[in-house]
C-alpha positions as CSV (number, residue, x, y, z in Angstrom):
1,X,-126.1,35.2,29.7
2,X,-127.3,31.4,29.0
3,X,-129.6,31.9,26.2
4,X,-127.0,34.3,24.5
5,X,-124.6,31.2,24.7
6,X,-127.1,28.7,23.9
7,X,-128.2,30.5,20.6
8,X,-124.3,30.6,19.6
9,X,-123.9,27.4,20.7
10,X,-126.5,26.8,18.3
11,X,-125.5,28.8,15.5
12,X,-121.9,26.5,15.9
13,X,-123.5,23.7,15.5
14,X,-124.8,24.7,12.1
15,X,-122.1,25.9,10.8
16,X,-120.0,22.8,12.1
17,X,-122.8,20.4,10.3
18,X,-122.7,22.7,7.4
19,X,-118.8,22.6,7.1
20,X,-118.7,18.9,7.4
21,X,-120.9,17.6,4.9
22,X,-118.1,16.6,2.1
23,X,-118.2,13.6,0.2
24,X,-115.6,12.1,2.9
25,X,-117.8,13.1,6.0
26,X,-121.1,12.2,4.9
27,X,-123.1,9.1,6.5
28,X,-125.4,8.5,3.7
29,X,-126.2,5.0,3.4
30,X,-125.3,4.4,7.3
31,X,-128.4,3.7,9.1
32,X,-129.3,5.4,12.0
33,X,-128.8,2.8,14.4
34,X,-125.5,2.6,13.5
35,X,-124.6,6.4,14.2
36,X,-126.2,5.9,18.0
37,X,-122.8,6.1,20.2
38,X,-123.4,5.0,24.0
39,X,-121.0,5.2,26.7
40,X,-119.8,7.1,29.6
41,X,-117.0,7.6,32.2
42,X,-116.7,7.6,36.3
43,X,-115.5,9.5,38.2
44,X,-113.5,9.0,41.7
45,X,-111.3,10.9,44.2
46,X,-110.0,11.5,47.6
47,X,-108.3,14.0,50.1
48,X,-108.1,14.9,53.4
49,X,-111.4,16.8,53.3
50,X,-113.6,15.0,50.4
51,X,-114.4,12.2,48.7
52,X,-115.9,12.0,45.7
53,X,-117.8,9.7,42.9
54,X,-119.9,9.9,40.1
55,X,-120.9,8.2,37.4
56,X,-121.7,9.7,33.7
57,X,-123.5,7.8,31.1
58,X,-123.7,9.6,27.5
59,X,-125.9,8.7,24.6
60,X,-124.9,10.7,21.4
61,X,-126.0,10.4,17.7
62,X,-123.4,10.6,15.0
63,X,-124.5,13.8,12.2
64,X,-121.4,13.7,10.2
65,X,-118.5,11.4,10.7
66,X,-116.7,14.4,12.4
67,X,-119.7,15.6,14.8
68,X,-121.5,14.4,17.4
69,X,-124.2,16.0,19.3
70,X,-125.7,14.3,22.3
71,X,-126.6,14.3,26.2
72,X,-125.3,12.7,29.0
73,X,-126.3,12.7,32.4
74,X,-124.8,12.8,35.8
75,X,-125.0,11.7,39.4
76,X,-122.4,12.8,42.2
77,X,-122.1,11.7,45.8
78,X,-120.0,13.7,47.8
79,X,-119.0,13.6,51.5
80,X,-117.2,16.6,52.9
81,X,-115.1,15.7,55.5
82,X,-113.3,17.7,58.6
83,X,-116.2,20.7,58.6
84,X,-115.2,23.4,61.2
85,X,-116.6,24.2,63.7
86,X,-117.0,20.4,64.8
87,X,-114.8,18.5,62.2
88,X,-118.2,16.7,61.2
89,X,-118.7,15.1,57.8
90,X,-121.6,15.6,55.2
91,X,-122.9,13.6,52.1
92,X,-124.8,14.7,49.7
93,X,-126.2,13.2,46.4
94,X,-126.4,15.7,43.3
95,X,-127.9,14.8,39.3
96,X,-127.9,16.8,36.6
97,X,-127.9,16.9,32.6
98,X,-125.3,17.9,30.0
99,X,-126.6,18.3,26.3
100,X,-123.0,18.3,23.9
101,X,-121.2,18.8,20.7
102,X,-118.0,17.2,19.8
103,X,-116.1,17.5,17.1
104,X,-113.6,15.5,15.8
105,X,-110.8,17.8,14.4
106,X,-107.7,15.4,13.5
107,X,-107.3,11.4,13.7
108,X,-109.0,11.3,17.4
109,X,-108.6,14.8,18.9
110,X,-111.7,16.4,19.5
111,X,-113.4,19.7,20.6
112,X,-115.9,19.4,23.1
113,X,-118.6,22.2,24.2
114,X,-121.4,21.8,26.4
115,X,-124.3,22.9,29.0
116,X,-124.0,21.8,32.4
117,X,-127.2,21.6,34.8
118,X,-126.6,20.6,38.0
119,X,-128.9,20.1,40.7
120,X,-126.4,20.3,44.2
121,X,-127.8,19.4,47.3
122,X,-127.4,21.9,50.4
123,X,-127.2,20.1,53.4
124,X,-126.6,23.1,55.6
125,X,-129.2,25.6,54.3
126,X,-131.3,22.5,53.3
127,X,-133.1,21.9,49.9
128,X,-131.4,22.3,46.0
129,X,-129.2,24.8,44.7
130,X,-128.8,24.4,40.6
131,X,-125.5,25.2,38.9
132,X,-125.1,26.2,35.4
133,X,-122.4,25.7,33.3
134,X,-120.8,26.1,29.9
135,X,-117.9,24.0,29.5
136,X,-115.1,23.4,26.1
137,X,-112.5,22.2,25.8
138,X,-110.5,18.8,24.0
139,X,-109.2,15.6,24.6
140,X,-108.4,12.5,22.9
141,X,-110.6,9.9,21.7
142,X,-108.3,6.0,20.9
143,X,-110.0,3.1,19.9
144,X,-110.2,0.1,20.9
145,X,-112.1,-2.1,18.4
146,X,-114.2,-1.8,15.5
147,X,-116.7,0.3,17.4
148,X,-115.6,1.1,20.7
149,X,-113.1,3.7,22.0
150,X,-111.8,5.2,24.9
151,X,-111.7,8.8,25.7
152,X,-110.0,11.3,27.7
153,X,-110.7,15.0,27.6
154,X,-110.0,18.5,29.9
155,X,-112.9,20.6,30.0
156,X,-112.9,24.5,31.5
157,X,-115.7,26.0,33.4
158,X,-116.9,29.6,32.1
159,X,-118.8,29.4,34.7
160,X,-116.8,28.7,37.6
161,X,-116.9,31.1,40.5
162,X,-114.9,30.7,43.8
163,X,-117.2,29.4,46.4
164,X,-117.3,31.6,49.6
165,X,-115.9,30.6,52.5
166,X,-118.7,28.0,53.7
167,X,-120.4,27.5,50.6
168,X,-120.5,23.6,49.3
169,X,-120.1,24.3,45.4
170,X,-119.6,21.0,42.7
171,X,-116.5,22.1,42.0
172,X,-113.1,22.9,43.6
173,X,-111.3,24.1,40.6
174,X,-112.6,25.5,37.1
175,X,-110.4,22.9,35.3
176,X,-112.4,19.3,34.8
177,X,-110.5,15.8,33.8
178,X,-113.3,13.3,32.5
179,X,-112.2,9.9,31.1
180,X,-114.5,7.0,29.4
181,X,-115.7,4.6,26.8
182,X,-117.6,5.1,23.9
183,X,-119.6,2.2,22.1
184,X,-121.0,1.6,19.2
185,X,-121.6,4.4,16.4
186,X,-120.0,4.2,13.1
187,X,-115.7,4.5,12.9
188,X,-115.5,8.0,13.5
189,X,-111.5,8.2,13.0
């Protein structure tokens, strides 16, 4: 099921690229330092039963002024609390990669699409259990200087399945909220 969504994924992309190479869209002339967009977000939140951060630095290259393809990484620490039978508490530490396409469709709204690998520790069972995902979605992206922005975006999980009673699964909802900052790269607005 992943390679036939990788090879449309794919195919998007080109046709994205393709569609956006108008006289208004172009980068000629802009080196290509100046199309490298950094950034990131972080992620935080508690309940009764887990806490949860992560951090998610991005590194992206700017194609057209409307698309951007890049990577970003992740890393999650977890700690499930109030675990029946005993009420005891585990932490794990989990990592992955997300290679990603955004496109910027009017004055800062953007469509998002991406692979998710995630490598989820099991405590219980012991060793690595790795999670694939495709995610899409949209969000906003506002500036906040020549070359720096701030984003927010809600991304849904194809992928998502509800995790058995006892299983420890990355997610608790197929619905993601991802905020950050984006710097450098050429005014993309």
């Amino acid at each position: 099921m992943y390679k036939h969504f990788l090879s449309i994924l794919f195919f998007l992309c080109i046709g994205f690229s393709a569609y956006t190479q108008s006289d208004d869209n172009s980068l000629k002339g802009v080196p290509w330092n100046e199309r490298i967009i950094t950034g990131g977000g972080l992620g935080l939140s508690f309940s009764e039963n887990q806490t949860f951060f992560a951090v998610n630095p991005l590194l992206g290259y700017a194609l057209t002024r409307k698309l951007v393809a890049g990577s970003g990484a992740t890393y999650q620490y977890i700690k499930f609390k109030n675990i029946p039978p005993n009420n005891q508490s585990i932490s794990i530490n989990n990592y992955g990669l997300n290679p990603f396409v955004r496109y910027n469709v009017y004055q800062g709204f953007f469509a998002q699409a991406e692979y998710e690998w995630l490598s989820f520790e099991q405590p219980i069972e012991g060793g690595r259990k790795n999670f694939n995902s495709f995610l899409a979605g949209g969000g906003l992206l506002q500036p906040i200087g020549d070359k720096a922005s701030f984003f927010i975006m809600v991304l849904y999980n194809f992928s998502y399945r509800t995790p058995q009673a006892g299983e420890l699964a990355p997610y608790n909802s197929p619905i993601i909220l991802r905020a950050g900052f984006n710097i450098g790269g050429v005014n993309l607005f």
